[in-house]
C-alpha positions as CSV (number, residue, x, y, z in Angstrom):
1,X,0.0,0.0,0.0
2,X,1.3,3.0,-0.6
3,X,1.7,6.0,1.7
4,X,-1.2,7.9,-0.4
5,X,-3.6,5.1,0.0
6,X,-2.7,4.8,3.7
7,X,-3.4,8.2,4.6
8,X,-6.7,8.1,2.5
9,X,-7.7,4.4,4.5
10,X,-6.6,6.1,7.5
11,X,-9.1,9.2,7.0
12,X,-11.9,7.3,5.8
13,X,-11.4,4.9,8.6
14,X,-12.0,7.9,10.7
15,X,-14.8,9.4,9.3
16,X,-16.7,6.1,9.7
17,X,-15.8,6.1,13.8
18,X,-17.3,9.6,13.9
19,X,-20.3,9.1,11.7
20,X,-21.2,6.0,13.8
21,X,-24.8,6.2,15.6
22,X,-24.7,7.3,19.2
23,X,-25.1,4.8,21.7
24,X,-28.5,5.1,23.0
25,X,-28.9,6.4,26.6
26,X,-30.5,3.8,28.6
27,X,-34.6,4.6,28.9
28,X,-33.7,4.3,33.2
29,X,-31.0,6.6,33.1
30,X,-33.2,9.0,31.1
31,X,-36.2,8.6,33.8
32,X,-34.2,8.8,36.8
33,X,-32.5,12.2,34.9
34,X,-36.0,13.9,34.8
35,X,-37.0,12.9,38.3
36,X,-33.8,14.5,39.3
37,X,-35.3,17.7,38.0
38,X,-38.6,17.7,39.5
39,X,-38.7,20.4,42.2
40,X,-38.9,19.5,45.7
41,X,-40.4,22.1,48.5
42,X,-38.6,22.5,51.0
43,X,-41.6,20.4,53.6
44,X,-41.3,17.1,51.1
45,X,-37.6,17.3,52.1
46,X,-38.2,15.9,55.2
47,X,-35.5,13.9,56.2
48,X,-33.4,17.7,56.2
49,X,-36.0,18.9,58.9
50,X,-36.8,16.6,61.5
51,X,-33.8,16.4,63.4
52,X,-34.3,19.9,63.8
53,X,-37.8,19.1,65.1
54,X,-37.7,15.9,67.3
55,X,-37.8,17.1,71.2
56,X,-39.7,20.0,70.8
57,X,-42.9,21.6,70.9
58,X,-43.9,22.8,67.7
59,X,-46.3,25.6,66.7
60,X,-47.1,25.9,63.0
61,X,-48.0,28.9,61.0
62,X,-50.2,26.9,57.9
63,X,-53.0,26.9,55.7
64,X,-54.3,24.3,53.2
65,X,-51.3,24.8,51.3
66,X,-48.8,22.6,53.5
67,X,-49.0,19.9,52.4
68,X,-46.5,16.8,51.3
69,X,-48.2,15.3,48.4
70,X,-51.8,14.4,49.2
71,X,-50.7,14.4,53.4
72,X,-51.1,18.0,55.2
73,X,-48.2,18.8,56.9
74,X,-49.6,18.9,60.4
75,X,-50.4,15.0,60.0
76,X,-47.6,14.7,58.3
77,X,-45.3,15.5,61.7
78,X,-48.1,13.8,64.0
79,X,-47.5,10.5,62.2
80,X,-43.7,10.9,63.0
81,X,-44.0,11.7,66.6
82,X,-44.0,15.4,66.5
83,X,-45.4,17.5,69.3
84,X,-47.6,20.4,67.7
85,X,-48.7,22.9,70.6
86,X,-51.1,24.9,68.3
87,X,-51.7,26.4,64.7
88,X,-51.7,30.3,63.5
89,X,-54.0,30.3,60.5
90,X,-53.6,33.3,58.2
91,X,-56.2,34.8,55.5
92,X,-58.5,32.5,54.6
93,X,-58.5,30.2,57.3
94,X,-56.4,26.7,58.3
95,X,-59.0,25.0,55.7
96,X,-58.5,28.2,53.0
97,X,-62.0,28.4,52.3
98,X,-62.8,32.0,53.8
99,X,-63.8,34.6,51.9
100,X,-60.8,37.3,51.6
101,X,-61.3,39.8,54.1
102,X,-63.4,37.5,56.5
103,X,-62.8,37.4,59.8
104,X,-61.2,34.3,61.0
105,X,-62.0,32.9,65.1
106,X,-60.1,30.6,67.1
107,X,-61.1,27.6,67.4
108,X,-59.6,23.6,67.3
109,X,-58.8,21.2,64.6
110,X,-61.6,19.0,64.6
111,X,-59.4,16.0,63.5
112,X,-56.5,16.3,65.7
113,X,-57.3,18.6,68.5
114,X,-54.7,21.4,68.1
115,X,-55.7,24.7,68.8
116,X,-56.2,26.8,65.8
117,X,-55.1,30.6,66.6
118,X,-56.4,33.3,63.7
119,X,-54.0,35.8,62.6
120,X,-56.5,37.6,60.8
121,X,-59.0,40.1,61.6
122,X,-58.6,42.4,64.9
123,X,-55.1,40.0,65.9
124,X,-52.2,39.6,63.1
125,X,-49.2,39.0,65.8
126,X,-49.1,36.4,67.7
127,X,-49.1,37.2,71.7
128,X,-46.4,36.4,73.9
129,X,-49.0,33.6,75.9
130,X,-49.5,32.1,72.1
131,X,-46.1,31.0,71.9
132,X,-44.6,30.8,75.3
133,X,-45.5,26.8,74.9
134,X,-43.6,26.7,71.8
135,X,-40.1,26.3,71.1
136,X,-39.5,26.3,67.7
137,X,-41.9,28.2,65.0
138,X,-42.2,26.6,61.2
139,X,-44.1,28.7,58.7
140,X,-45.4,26.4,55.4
141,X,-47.3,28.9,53.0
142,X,-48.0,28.8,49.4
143,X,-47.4,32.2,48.4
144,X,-47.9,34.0,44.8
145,X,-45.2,36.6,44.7
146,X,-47.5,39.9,44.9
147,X,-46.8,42.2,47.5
148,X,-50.7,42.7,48.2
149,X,-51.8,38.8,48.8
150,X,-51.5,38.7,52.6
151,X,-49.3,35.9,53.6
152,X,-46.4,37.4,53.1
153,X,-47.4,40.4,55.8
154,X,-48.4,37.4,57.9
155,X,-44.3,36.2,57.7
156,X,-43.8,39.9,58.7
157,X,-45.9,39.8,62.1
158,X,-44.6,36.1,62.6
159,X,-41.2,37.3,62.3
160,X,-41.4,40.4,64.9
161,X,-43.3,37.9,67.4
162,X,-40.7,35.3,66.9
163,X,-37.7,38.5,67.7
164,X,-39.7,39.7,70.8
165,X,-40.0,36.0,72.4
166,X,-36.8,34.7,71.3
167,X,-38.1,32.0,69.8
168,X,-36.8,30.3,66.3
169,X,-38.6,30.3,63.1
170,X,-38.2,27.8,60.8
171,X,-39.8,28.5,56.9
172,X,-40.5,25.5,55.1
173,X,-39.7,27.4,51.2
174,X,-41.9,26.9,48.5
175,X,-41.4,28.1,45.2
176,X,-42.8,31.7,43.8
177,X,-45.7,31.3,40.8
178,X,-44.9,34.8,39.7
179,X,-41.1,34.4,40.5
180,X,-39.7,35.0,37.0
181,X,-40.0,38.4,37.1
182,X,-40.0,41.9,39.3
183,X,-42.2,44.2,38.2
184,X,-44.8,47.4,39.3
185,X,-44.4,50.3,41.8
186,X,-42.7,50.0,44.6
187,X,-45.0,50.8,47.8
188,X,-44.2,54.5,50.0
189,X,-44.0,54.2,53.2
190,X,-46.6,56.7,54.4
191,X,-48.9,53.7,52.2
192,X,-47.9,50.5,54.5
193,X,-51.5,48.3,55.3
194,X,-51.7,44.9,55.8
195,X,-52.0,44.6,51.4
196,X,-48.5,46.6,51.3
197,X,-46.2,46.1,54.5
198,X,-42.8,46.9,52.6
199,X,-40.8,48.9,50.2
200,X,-40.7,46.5,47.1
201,X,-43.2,46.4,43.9
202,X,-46.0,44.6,43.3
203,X,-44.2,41.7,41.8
204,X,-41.7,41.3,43.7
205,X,-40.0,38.0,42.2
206,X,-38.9,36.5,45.5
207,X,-39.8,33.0,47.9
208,X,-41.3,33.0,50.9
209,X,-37.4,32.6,52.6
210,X,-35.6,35.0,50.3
211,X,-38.3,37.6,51.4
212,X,-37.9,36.6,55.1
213,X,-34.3,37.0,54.6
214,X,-34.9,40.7,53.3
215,X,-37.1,41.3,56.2
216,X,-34.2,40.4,58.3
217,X,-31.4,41.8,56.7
218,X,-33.0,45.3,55.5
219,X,-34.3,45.7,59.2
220,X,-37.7,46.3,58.7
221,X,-38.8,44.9,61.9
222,X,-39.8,47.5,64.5
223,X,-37.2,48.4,66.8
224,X,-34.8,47.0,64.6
225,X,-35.5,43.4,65.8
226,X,-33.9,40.6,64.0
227,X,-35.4,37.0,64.0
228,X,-33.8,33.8,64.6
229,X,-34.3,32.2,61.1
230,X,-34.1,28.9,59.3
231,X,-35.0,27.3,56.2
232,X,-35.3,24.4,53.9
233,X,-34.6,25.5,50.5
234,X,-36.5,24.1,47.5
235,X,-34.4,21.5,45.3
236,X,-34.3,22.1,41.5
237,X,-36.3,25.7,41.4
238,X,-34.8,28.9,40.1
239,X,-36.4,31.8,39.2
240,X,-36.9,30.8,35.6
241,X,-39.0,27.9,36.6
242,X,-42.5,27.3,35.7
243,X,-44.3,26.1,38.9
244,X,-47.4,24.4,39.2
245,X,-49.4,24.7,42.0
246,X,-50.8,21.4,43.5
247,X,-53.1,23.2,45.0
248,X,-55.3,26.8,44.7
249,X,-53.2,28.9,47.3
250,X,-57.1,30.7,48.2
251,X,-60.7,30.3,46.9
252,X,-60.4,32.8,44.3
253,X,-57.2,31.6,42.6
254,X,-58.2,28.4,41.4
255,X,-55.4,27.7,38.5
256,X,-52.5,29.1,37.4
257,X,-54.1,31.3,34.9
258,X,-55.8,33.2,38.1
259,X,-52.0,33.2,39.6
260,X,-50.6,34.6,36.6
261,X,-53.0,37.3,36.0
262,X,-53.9,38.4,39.5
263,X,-50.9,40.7,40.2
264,X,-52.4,42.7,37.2
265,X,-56.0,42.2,37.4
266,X,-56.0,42.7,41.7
267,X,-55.6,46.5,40.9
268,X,-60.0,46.3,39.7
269,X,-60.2,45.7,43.5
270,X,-60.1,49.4,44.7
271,X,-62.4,50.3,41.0
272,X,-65.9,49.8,41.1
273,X,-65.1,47.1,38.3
274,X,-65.7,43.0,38.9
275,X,-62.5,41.3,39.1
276,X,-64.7,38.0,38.6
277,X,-65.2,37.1,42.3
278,X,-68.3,35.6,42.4
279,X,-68.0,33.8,39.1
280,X,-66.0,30.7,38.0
281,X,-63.5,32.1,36.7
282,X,-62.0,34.8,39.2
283,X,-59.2,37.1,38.2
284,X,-59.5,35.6,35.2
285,X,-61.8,38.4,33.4
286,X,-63.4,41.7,34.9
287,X,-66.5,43.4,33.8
288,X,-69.1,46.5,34.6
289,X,-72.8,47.4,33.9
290,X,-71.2,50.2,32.1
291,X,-68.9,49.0,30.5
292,X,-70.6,48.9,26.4
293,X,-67.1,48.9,25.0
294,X,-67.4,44.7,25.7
295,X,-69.9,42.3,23.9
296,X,-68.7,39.5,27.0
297,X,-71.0,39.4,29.6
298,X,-71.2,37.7,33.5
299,X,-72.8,38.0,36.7
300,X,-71.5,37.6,39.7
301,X,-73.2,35.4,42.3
302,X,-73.2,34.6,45.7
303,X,-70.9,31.5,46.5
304,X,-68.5,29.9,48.9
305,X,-65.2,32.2,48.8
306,X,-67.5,34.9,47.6
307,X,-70.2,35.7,49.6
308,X,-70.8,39.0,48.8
309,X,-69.0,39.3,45.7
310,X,-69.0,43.1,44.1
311,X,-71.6,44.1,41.8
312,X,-74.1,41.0,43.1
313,X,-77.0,39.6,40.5
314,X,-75.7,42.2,38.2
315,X,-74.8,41.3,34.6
316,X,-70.9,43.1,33.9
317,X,-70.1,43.5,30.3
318,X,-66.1,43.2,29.9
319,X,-63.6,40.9,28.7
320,X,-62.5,37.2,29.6
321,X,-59.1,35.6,29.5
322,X,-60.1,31.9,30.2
323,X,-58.9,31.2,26.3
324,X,-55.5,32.3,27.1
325,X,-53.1,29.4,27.7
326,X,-51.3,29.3,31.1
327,X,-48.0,29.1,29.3
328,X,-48.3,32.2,27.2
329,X,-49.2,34.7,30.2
330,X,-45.9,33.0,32.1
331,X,-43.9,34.1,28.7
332,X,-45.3,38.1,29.7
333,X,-43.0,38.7,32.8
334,X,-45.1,42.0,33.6
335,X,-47.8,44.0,34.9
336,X,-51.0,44.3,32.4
337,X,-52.0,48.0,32.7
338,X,-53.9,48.4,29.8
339,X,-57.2,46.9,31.0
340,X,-57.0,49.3,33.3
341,X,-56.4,52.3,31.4
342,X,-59.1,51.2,28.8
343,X,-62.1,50.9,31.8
344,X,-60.8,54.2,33.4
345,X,-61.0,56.4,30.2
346,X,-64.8,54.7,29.0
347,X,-66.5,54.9,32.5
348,X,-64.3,58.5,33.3
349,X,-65.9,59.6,29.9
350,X,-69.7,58.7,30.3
351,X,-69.5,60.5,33.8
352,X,-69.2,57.0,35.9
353,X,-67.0,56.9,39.2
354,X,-63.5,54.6,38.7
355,X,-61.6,54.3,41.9
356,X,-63.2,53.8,45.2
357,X,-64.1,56.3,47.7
358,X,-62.1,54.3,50.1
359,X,-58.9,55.1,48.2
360,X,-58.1,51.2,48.3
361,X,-56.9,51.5,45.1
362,X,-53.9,53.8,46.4
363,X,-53.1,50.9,49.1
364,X,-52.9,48.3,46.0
365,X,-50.7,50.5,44.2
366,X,-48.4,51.8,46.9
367,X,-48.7,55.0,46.7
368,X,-51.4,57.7,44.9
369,X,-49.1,58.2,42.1
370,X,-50.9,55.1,39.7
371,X,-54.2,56.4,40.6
372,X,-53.1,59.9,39.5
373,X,-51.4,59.1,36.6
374,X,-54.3,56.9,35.1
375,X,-56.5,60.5,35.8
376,X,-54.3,62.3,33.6
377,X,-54.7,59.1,30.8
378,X,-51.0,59.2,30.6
379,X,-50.0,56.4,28.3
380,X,-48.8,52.6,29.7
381,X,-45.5,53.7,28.3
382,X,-44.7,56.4,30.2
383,X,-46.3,55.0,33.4
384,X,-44.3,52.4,33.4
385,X,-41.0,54.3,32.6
386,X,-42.1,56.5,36.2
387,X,-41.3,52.5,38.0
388,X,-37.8,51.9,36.4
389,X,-35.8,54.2,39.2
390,X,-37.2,52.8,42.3
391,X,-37.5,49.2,40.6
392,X,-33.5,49.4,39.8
393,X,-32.7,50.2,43.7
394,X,-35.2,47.6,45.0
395,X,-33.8,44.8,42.4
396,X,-29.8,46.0,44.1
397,X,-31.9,45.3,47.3
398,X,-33.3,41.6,46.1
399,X,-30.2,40.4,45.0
400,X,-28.3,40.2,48.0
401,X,-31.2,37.8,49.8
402,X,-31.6,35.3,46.7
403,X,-31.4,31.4,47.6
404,X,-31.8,30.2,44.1
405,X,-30.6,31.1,40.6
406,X,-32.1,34.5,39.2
407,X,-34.1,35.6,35.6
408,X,-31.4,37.7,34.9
């Protein structure tokens, strides 16, 4: 052979090793890949926990939400021998089917026994005789990542109770619905209410620990009090991750399409317009007697999680976003203003009141600016320009409390 027909059986030899099929990845290998990647709350990691547990007496700060799978958390520890001294229920109840806003009273879990201790209505913060039988505090809360849905100012009160009685709080983390983005104005202090306790925007793109962590490290408690606090971190969640809920975190958010859309559609709350409580399909389409701009129509009725839903027995004319897929409104990674804008400017126009006498609107929003700006009809455009400042500093802020990969 000569050296020309070596080189050229050499290279062909080659090629042939390189064009060869792949070897097929086993089909196991492949599974137990994709299982590696399902996300894991921080309560189904329970072996990370219990140690931490064993011993002690345990109050819990739950809802409906803690669960692991199909088992509720507080049965969950009962099987394995944990002693539970009581339950703080937030919003909505230890069951989560209160209306929002309703008044929640103390009573006992009718299965096990434990006392049940509302933090909603007239008492928020738990007392120093609520937790002198406790000696270590977990908080397991499904929350959606808008600064106005009240569990998160339920972490803040837990978290100054926990600071004045020296008493540890472990969170449970769960991952953020509306995590994959930060977005809206950020609330003025001379606006702080139970819907708005901090500085940050409406979306604020953080868990329930990386926001306990801010709460902690940006001082916000009074008196500058700092809480002892733990956490189990979700596995396999960052903050580009599309999470679904196993279950509705409250009555009216029944599917991720009503997660997605509520941190823009929640503003209709302090309008005279139907955000779709009352219907079966809330924050997922808002409507108006007045509104003849629409051809859609609903009424809202009487029903549980609604009991006296706005506008009552009254057909609304308006617009419906139950044909949207879930997956599309994930891809919009910010506030919706134009809804808003549109209603303002027909109803403003025909002589029709907008906002609320009860300036709720301006506790939704943070501040009166919104509310002012959509009286002027400035343009989305430029309203949104008006957040970019404060949304830059708070985003400096977020950084430095992240647990998880960011968006950005």
């Amino acid at each position: 052979m000569t050296l020309l027909n070596f080189a050229l059986a050499a290279f062909l030899s080659l090629c042939f090793q390189n064009c060869a099929p792949a070897k097929k990845e086993p089909v196991v290998q492949k599974t137990l890949a994709a299982e590696k990647l399902k996300i894991l709350t921080g309560a189904e990691q329970v072996d990370s926990y219990l140690p931490m547990l064993r011993g002690k007496k345990i109050a819990l700060v739950v809802n409906h939400t803690a669960r692991i799978g199909e088992t509720h958390l507080v049965d969950s520890l009962l099987k394995r021998g944990i002693s539970i001294s009581k339950i703080f229920a937030p919003e909505h109840g230890f069951r989560g089917d209160a209306d929002a806003g309703e008044k929640i009273a103390d009573d006992k879990d009718p299965k096990t026994g434990i006392p049940l201790i509302s933090l909603y209505g007239k008492k928020k913060k738990p007392t120093q005789e609520d937790l002198q039988d406790a000696d270590l505090v977990v908080f397991d809360i499904q929350d959606v990542g808008a600064r106005f849905y009240t569990y998160i100012s339920t972490l803040h009160f837990i978290m100054e109770a926990c600071a004045e009685n020296k008493k540890p709080l472990l969170i449970l983390d769960r991952p953020n619905p509306n995590g994959h983005y930060v977005d809206g104005p950020v609330l003025k202090k001379d606006f702080q209410s139970f819907v708005g306790m901090h500085e940050v925007p409406v979306v604020h793109g953080m868990t329930v620990a990386e926001y306990a962590r801010m709460i902690n490290g940006e001082g916000w408690l009074k008196d500058g009090l700092s809480c002892q606090l733990d956490w189990v971190s979700c596995k396999n969640y960052d903050h580009q991750s599309a999470y679904q809920l196993p279950v509705p975190p409250s009555p009216n958010l029944p599917n991720m399409r009503a997660v997605y859309l509520y941190p823009s559609l929640c503003f209709f709350e302090g309008t005279v317009i139907s955000e779709g409580r009352g219907t079966d399909a809330p924050f997922q389409q808002f409507g108006h007697p007045g509104l003849g701009l629409y051809s859609f129509a609903f009424m809202p009725v009487s029903k549980a999680g609604a009991r006296r839903p706005k506008l009552e027995n009254q057909t609304c004319f308006g617009k419906t976003f139950t044909d949207l897929d879930e997956a599309e409104i994930f891809k919009w990674r910010s506030l919706k203003l134009e809804y808003l804008l549109e209603t303002h400017r027909f109803l403003s126009e025909s002589g029709s009141a907008f906002f609320l006498e009860n300036n709720f609107f301006d506790k939704l929003a943070g501040s009166e600016n919104l509310r002012r700006q959509i009286e002027k009809n400035m343009s989305e455009t430029t309203i949104r320009e008006s957040w970019q400042e404060d949304l830059k500093a708070f985003k400096k802020i977020r950084k430095k409390y992240l647990l998880y990969d960011d968006f950005e």
